[in-house]
C-alpha positions in Angstrom: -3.6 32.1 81.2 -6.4 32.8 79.2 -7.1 31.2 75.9 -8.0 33.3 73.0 -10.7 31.5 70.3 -9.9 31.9 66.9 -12.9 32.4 64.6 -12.6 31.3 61.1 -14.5 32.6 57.7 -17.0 30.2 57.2 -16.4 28.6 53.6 -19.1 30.0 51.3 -22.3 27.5 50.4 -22.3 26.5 47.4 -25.9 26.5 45.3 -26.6 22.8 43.8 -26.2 24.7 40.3 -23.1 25.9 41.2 -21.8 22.5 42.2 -23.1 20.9 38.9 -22.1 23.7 36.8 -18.0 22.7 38.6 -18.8 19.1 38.0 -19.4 19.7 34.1 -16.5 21.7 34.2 -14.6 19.2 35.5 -15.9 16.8 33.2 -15.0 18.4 30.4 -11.4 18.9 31.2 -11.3 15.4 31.7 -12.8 14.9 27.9 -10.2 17.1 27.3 -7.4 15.7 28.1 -8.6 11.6 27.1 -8.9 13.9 24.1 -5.0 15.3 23.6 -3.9 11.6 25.2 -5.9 10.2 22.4 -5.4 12.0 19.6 -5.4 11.2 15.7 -2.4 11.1 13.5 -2.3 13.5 11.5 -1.6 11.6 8.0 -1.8 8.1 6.8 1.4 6.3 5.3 2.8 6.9 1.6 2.1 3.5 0.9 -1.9 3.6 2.2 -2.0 7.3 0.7 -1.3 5.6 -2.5 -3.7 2.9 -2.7 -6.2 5.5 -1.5 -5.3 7.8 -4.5 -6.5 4.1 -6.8 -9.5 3.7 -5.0 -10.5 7.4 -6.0 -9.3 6.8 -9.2 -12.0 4.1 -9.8 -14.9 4.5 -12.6 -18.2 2.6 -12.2 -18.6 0.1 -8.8 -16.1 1.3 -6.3 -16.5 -0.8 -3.4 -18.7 -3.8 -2.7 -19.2 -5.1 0.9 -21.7 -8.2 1.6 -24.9 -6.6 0.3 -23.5 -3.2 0.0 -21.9 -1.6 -2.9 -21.4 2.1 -3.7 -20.1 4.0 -7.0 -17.1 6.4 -7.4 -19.4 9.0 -7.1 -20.3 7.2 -3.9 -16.8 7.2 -2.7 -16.2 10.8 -4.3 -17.5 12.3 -1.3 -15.6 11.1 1.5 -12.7 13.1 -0.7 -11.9 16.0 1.7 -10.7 17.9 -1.4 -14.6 17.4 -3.0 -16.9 19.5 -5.0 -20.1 17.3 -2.5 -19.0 15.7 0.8 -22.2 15.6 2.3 -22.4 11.6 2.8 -25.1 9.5 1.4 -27.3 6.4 2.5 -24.7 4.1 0.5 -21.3 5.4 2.2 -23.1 5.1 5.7 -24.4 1.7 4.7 -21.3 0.2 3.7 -19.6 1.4 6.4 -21.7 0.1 8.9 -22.0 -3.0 7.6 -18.3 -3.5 7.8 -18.4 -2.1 11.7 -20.9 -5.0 11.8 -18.4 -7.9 10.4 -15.8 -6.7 12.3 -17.9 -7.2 15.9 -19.2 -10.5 14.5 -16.0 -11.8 13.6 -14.9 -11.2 17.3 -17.6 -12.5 19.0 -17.1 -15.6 17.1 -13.3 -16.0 17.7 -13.8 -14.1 21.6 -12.8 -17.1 23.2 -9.9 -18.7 20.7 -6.9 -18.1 22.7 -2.8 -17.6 21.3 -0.4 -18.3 23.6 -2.4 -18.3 26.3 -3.9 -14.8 25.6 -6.4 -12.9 23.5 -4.9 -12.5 20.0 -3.5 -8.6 20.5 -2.8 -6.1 17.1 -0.7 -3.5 17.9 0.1 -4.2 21.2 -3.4 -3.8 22.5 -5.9 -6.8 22.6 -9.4 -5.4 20.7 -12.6 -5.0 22.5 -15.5 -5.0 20.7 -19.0 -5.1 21.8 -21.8 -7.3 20.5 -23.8 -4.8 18.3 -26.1 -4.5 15.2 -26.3 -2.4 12.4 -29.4 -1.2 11.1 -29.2 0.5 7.5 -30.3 4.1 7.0 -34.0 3.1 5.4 -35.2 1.7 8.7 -35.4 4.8 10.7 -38.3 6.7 8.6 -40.3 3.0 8.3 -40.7 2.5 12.5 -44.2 4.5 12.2 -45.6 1.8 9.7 -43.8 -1.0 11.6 -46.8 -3.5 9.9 -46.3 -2.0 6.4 -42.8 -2.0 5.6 -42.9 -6.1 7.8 -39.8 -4.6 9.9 -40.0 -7.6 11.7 -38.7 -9.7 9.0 -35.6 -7.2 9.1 -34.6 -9.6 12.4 -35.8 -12.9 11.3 -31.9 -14.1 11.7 -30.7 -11.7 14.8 -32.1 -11.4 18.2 -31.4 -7.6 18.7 -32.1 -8.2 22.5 -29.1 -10.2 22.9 -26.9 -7.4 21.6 -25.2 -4.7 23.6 -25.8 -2.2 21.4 -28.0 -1.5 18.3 -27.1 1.7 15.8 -29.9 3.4 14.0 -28.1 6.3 11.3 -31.1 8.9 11.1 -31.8 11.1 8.1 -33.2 14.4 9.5 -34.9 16.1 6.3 -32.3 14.9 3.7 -29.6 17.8 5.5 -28.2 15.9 8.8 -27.1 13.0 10.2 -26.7 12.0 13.8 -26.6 8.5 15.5 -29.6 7.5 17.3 -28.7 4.0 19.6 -30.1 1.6 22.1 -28.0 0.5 24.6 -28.8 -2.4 26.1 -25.8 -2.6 28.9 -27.0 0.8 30.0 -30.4 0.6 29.9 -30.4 3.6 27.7 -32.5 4.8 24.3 -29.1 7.2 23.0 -28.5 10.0 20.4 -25.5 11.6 19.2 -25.8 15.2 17.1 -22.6 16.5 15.8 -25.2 19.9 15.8 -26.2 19.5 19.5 -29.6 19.5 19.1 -31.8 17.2 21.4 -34.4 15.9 19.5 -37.4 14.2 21.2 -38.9 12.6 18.5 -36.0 10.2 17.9 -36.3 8.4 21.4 -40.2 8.6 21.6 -39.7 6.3 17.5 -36.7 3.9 18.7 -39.3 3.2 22.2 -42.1 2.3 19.6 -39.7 0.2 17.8 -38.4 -1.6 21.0 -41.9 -2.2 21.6 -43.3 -3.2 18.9 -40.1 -5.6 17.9 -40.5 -7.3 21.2 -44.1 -7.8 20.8 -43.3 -9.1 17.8 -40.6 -11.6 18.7 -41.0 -12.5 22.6 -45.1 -11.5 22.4 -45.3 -9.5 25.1 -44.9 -5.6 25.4 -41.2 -4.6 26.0 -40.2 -3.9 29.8 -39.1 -0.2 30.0 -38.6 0.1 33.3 -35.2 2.1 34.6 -34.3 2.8 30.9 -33.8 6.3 30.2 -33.3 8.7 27.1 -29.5 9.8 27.5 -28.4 12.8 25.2 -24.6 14.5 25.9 -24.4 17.8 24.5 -20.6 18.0 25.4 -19.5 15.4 22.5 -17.6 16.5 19.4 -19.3 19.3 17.6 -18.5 19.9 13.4 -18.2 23.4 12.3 -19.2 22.8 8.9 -22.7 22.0 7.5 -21.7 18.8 5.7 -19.2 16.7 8.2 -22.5 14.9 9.7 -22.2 11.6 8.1 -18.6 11.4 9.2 -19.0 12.6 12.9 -21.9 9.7 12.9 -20.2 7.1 11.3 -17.0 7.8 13.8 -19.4 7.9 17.2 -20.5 4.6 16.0 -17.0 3.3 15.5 -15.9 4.2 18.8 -19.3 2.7 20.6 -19.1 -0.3 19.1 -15.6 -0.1 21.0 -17.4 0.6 24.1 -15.5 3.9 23.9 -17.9 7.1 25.4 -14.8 9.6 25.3 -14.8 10.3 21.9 -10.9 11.2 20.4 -11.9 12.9 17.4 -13.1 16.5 16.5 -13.2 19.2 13.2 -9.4 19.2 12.7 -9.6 15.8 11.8 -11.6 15.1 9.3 -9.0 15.2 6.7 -7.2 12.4 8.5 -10.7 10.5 9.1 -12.4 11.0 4.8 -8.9 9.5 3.9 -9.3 6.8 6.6 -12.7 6.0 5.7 -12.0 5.6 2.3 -9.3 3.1 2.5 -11.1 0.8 4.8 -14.6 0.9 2.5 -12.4 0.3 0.0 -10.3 -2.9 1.7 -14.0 -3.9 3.4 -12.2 -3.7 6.9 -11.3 -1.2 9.6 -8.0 0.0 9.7 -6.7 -2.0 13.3 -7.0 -5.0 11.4 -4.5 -3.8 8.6 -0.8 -3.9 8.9 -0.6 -0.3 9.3 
């Protein structure tokens, strides 16, 4: 009885592009869907709406956080109904500073236990890293590190203990992105709601690390298996003057150890009005009753 061979199409061979171009691909549809899992509401409740509308309503000193404090005009721009919502050094600043206080208060009560188990608000226990918050005038001073005495900006906090640092960046008085240091990750990080890579910020925050750790352990700063990690694929704005807000909210969500970013254009309505209520209560909005 003779035996007939079937011969099968060889699959094709794929090129290495072609593999990573399917891996980004996939990637993204992943993104995607964390994405519509994840997503925002939509509106805030009557009752926050309302305080919101007093806060706007506010003449003179509208908020005041620690060292921070920013005038209605200030606060005028996070109002998505604005004549200027381009944000400035003093809504970024507050609002880092009380992303700061919120990660120091949990490291500090991390291990204080209820019932057992980590204290949980609304149904999920928080997870927030150890980070720092530089303001927006350090960035431009890193060349003249011995001028400016940026090492008295860290008398009180050893930035190498942290798992993350976040360094707001002016780019020519027109943009905003997030630059980052990420200890966990061995990484030197930027985030452009644009997309544009930009050298120059990870060859400055390198001369900082250096130059801080000279400075504080006295000895040059060990850069070995860090890298500079930029991801084009994150949320892009389509506007020229959502910037401040897209950087302020990838700094929210690091500082939740959250890469996959939830957020995008349509909801920056939903975010201004978000953003003003917590500047105004000097906390984030998990830690209100909703």
């Amino acid at each position: 009885m003779a035996i007939e061979e079937a011969f099968w199409p060889r699959p094709p061979v794929l090129s290495f592009e072609t593999l990573r171009i399917s891996e980004r691909e996939r990637d993204r549809e992943i993104d995607r869907r964390i994405r519509e899992a994840t997503r925002l509401p939509t509106k805030l409740p009557p009752h926050i709406v309302q305080d919101i509308e007093l806060m706007r309503a506010k003449c003179g000193v509208a908020a005041t956080f620690g060292r921070e404090a920013i005038k209605d005009i200030d606060m005028a721009r996070l109002n998505p109904q604005g004549p200027d919502q381009w944000l400035n050094d003093e809504v970024i600043n507050i609002y880092g500073a009380i992303l700061l206080d919120r990660a120091e208060k949990y490291m500090a009560n991390k291990k204080i236990l209820v019932n057992g188990a980590a204290k949980k608000r609304k149904g999920k226990a928080p997870e927030f890293l150890n980070i720092h918050y530089f303001n927006t005038y350090l960035y431009p001073k890193v060349p003249k590190y011995d001028v400016f005495r940026l090492n008295r900006w860290t008398k009180k906090v050893d930035i190498f203990s942290k798992d993350y640092v976040f360094i707001p960046v002016n780019h020519g008085n027109v943009h905003w992105t997030l630059s980052a240091i990420n200890f966990r990750k061995k990484r030197i990080e930027a985030y452009d709601s644009m997309g544009h890579y930009r050298p120059e910020v990870y060859k400055t925050l390198r001369n900082y690390l250096d130059l801080e750790h000279r400075d504080k352990k006295m000895k040059p700063f060990d850069f070995t298996d860090w890298v500079d990690h930029f991801d084009e694929d994150i949320p892009k704005q389509e506007n020229g003057y959502d910037c401040g807000v897209f950087t302020c909210q990838f700094m929210e969500s690091l500082s939740r150890g959250v890469e996959e970013f939830a957020f995008d254009q349509s909801d920056m309505v939903y975010i201004r009005n978000r953003m003003t209520w917590e500047i105004g209560k000097g906390k984030m909005w998990e830690d209100s009753d909703g």
